[in-house]
C-alpha positions as CSV (number, residue, x, y, z in Angstrom):
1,X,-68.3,49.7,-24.7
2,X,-65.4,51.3,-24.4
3,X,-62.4,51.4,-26.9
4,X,-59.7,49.7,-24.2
5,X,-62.4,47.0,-24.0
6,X,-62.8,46.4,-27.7
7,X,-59.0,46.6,-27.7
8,X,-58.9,43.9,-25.4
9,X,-61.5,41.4,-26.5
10,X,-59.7,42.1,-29.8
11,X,-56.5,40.9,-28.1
12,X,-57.9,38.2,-26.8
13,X,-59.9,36.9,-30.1
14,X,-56.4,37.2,-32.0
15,X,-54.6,35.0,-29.1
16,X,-57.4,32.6,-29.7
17,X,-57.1,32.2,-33.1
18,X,-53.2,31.6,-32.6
19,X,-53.7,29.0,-30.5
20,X,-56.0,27.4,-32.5
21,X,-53.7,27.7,-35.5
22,X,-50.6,26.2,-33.7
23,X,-52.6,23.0,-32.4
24,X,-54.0,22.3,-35.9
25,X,-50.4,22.7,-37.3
26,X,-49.0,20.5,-34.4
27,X,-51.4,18.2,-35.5
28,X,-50.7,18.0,-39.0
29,X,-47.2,17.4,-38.4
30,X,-47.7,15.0,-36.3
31,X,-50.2,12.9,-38.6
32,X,-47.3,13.5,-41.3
33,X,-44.2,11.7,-38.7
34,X,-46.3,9.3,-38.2
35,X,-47.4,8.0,-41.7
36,X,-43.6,8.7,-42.5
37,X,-43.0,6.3,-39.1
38,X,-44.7,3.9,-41.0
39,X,-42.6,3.6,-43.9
40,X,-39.4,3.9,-42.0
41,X,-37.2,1.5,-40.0
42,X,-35.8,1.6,-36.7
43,X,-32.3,0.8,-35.9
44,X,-31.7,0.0,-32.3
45,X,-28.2,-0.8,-32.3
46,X,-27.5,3.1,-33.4
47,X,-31.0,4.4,-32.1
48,X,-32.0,6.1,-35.4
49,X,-35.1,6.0,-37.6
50,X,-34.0,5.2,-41.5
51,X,-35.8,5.2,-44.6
52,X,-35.2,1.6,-46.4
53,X,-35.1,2.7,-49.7
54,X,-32.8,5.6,-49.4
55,X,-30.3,4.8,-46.6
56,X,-31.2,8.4,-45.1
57,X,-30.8,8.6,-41.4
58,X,-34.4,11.0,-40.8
59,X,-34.2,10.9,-37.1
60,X,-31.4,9.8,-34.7
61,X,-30.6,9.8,-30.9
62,X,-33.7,8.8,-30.1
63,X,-34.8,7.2,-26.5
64,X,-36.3,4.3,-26.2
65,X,-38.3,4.2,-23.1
66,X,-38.1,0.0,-23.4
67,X,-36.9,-2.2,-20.5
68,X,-33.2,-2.7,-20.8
69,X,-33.8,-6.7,-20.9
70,X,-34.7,-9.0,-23.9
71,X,-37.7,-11.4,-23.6
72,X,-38.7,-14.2,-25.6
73,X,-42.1,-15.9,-23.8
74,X,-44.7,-14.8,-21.8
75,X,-42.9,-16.6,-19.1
76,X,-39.2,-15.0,-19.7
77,X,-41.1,-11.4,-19.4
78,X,-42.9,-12.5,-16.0
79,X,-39.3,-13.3,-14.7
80,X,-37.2,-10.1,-15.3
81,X,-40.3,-7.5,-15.0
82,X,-39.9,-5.4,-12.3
83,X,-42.2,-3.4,-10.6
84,X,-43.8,-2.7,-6.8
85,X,-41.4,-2.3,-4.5
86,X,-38.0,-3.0,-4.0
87,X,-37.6,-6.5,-2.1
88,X,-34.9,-5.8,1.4
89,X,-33.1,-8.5,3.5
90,X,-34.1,-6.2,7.0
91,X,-37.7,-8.0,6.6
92,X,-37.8,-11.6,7.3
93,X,-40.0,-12.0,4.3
94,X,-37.9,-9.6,2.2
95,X,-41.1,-7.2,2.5
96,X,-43.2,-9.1,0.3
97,X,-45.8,-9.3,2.7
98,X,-48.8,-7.0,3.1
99,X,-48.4,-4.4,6.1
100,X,-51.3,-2.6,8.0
101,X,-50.7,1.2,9.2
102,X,-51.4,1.8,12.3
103,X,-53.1,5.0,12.1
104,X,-56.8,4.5,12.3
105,X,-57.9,6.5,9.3
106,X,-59.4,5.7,5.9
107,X,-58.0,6.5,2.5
108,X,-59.6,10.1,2.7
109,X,-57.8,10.9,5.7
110,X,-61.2,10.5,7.9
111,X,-61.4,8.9,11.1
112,X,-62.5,5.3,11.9
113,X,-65.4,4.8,14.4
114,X,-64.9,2.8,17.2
115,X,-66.3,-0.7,15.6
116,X,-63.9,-0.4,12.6
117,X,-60.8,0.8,14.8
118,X,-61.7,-2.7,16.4
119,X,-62.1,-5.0,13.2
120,X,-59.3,-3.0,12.1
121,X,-57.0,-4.4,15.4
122,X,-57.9,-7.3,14.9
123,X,-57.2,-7.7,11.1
124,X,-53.7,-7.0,12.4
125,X,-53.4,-8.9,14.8
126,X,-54.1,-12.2,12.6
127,X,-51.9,-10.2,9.9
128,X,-48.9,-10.5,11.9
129,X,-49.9,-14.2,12.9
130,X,-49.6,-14.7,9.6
131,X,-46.4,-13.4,8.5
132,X,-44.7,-15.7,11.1
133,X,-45.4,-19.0,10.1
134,X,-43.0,-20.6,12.8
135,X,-40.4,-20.0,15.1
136,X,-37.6,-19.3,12.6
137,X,-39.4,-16.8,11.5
138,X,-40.0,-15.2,14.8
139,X,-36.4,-15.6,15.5
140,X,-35.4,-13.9,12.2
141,X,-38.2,-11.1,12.8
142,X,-36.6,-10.2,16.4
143,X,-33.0,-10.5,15.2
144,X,-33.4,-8.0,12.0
145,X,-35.5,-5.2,14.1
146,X,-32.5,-5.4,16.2
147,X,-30.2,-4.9,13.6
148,X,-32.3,-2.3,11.9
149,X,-32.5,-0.5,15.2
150,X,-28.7,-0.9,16.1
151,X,-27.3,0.4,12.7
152,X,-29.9,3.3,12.9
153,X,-28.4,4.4,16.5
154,X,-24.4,3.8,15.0
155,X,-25.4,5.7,12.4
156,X,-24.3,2.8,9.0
157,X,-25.8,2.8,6.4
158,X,-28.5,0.7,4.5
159,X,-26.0,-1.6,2.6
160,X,-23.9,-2.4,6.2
161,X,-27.5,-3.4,7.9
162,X,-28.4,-5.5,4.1
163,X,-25.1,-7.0,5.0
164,X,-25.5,-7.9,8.9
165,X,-29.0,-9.5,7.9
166,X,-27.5,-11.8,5.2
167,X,-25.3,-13.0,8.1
168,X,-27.7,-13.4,10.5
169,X,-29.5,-15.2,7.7
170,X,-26.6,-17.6,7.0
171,X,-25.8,-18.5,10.9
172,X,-29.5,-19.1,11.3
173,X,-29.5,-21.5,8.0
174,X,-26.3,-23.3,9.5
175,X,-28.0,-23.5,13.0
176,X,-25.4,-21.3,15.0
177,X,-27.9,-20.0,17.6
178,X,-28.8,-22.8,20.2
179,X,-27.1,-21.4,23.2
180,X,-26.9,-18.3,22.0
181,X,-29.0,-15.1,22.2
182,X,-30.9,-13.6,19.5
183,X,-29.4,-10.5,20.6
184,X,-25.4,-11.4,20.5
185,X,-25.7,-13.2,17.2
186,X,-27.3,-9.9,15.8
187,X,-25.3,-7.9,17.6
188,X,-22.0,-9.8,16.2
189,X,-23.3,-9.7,12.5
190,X,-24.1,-6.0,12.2
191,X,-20.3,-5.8,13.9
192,X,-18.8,-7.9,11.3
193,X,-20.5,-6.5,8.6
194,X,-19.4,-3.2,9.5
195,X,-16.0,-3.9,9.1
196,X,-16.6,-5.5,5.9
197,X,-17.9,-3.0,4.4
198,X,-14.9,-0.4,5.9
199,X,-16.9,1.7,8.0
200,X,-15.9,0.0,11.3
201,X,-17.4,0.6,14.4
202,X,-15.3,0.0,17.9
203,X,-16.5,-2.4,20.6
204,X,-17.8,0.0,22.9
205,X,-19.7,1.9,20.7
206,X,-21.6,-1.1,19.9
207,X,-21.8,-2.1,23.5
208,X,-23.5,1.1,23.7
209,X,-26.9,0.2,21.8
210,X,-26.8,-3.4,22.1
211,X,-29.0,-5.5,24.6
212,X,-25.8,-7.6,25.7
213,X,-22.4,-7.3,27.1
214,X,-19.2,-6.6,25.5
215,X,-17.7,-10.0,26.6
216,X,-20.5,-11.8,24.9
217,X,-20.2,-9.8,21.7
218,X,-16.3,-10.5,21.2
219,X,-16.8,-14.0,22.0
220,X,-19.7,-14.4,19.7
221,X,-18.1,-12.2,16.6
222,X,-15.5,-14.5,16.6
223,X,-17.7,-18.1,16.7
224,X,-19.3,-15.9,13.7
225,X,-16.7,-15.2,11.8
226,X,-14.8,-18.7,12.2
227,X,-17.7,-20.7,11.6
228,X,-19.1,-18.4,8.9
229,X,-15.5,-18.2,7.0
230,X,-16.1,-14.7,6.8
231,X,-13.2,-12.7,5.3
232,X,-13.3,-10.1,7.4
233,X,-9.5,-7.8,7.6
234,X,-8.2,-6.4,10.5
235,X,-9.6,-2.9,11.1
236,X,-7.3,0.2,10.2
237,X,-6.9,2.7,12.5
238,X,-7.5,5.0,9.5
239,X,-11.2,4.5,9.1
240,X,-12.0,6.2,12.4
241,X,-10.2,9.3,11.8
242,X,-13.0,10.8,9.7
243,X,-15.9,10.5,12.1
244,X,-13.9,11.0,15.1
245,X,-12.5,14.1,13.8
246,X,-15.7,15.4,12.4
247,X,-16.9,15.1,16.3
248,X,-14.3,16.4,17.6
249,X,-14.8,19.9,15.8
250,X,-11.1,20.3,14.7
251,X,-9.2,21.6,11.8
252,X,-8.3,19.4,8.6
253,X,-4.9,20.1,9.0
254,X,-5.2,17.8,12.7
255,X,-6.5,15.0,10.2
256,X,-3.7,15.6,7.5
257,X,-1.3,14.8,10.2
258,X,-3.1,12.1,12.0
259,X,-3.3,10.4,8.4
260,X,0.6,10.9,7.8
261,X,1.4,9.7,11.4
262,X,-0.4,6.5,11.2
263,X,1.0,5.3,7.8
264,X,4.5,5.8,9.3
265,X,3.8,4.0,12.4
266,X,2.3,1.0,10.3
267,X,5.5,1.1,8.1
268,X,7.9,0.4,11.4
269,X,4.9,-1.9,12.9
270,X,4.0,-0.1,15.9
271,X,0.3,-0.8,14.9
272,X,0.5,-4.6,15.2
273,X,-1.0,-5.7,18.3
274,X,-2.5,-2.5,19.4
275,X,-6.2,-0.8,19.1
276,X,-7.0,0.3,16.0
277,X,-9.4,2.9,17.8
278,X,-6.7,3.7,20.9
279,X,-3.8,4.4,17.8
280,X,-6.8,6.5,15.9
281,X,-7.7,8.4,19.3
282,X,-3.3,8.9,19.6
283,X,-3.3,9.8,16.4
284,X,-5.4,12.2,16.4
285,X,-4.4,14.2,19.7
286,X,-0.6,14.2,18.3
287,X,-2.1,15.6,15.0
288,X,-3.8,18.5,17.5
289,X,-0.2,19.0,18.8
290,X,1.3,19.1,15.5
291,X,-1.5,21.8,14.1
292,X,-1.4,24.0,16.7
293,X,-4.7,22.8,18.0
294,X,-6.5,23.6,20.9
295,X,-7.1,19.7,21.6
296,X,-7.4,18.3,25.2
297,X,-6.6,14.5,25.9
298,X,-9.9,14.4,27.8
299,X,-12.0,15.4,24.6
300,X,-10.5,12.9,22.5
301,X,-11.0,10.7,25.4
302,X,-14.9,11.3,25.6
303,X,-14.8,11.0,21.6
304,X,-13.1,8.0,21.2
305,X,-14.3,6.0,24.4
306,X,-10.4,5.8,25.1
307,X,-8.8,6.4,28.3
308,X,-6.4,9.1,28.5
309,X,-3.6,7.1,29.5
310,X,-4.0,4.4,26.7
311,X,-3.4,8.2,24.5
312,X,-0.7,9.4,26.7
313,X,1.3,5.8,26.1
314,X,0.0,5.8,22.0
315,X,1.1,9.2,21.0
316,X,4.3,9.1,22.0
317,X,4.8,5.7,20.6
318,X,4.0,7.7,17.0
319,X,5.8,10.1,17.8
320,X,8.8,7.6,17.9
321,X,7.8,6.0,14.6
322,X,6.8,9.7,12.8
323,X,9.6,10.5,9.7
324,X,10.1,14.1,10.2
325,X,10.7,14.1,6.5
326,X,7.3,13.1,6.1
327,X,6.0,15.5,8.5
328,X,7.7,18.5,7.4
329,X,6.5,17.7,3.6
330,X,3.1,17.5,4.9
331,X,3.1,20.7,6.8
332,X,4.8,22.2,3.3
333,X,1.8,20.7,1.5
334,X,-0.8,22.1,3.7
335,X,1.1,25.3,4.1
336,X,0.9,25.6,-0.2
């Protein structure tokens, strides 16, 4: 054997050893905190461990890995335990219920032979019998894929669609629907909820991805909204500059301007009676002119889903309203 082999079994046997040593002395101290843990009391107001007959805080800032709730019965603890997972209002039985995949494959990955792919189809089939019980439920099944599938193409997000089923939910508990579609009810919530929730969308763009008309989704938003008593305020032309901007490809500075040009015109009241999205699309065209931006009315146009007259007639209406004070401080401030 040679010596850099003995050298390095030797190294080896030592590292050993040192292993060894630390785990027995990890063990030790742990068998010492917790006979001390035993003599000690915990304080869970402060979250520190303190010997009764001293006072002495030993250990403090400690974590307690407990539920955040208090329980006194068996039945109390079933009621605010929470686990599996999280229950959604875009399921008509708030996801509770079991699903089936639809790949034909076991838990290893492996695929099914032709007689289990068939008891497997078929398992499904009465699965999803099942999970509709009656024709509610198929109703509410329909209307909340829709809305799922809607807010996926506009682009909202989770707690918009949450919100559009809730209303769906509540005009199909106060029996809104005879005489209307599935679709326009649907179509209406997830527009009403959108604009609760501040991230408006405009009518066309929902016409877009919906199954019905524009006509029938303004007439049934309102029947909604009024029979509903949903508080829903008037959208502000504001709220489309980010997106629309972002689309458009522009500088910040076109934004900055578009922002300071619609508060003015909603100070002198040019806004009332008008497009939110129309003043929004203006806005943001005169913001182009004001930056020095290579902006087209037909870009904005395709953008915004807004004529290019309806811009023409809009910007120079906010022009009319602008403060040049405020426009010369905001060109100052974005010149800084």
């Amino acid at each position: 054997m040679s010596n850099a082999t003995r050298a390095r079994l030797r190294s080896a046997a030592d590292e050993t050893e040192s292993t060894t040593e630390d785990a027995r002395q990890q063990a030790d101290a742990d068998a010492e905190r917790q006979s001390t843990d035993e003599d000690l009391v915990y304080d869970e107001r402060h979250g520190e461990w303190v010997d009764p007959e001293t006072g002495e805080v030993v250990r403090e800032n400690q974590l307690d890995h407990g539920p955040e709730w208090r329980a006194f019965d068996s039945a109390e603890r079933d009621a605010k335990s929470r686990v599996g997972a999280p229950t959604t209002k875009l399921m008509h039985d708030d996801g509770l219920s079991t699903n089936i995949g639809w790949q034909n494959k076991d838990a290893y990955g492996n695929s099914l032979s032709g007689r289990q792919r068939k008891k497997m189809q078929r398992l499904r089939t009465w699965n999803e019998r099942f999970r509709t019980r009656d024709s509610k439920e198929r109703n509410l099944k329909q209307a909340l894929g829709e809305i799922e599938r809607m807010g996926s193409a506009l682009g909202l997000p989770k707690n918009v669609r949450e919100t559009a089923s809730v209303v769906y939910r509540r005009a199909l508990a106060e029996n809104l629907l005879p005489g209307r579609s599935i679709e326009g009810v649907a179509t209406a919530s997830l527009y009403a909820a959108a604009r609760q929730a501040g991230v408006p969308r405009s009518l066309d763009e929902v016409r877009r991805v919906s199954r019905v008309d524009k006509d029938e989704v303004s007439r049934t938003y309102r029947y909604v909204v009024r029979e509903l008593k949903l508080e829903v305020q008037p959208a502000d032309p504001e709220q489309y500059l980010p997106r629309f901007v972002s689309d458009l490809d522009v500088d910040g500075d076109v934004e900055s301007y578009a922002h300071v040009l619609l508060q003015n015109a909603k100070e002198q009241g040019v806004h009332s009676g008008k497009s939110p999205v129309g003043l929004a699309a203006a806005a943001i065209y005169a913001g182009g002119l004001l930056a020095n931006e290579e902006l087209t009315q037909a870009a904005v146009s395709d953008v915004t889903d807004i004529s290019e007259v309806t811009i023409r007639n809009r910007y120079r209406e906010l022009f009319d309203a602008a403060d040049q004070a405020d426009l010369d401080d905001a060109k100052a401030n974005l010149a800084a």
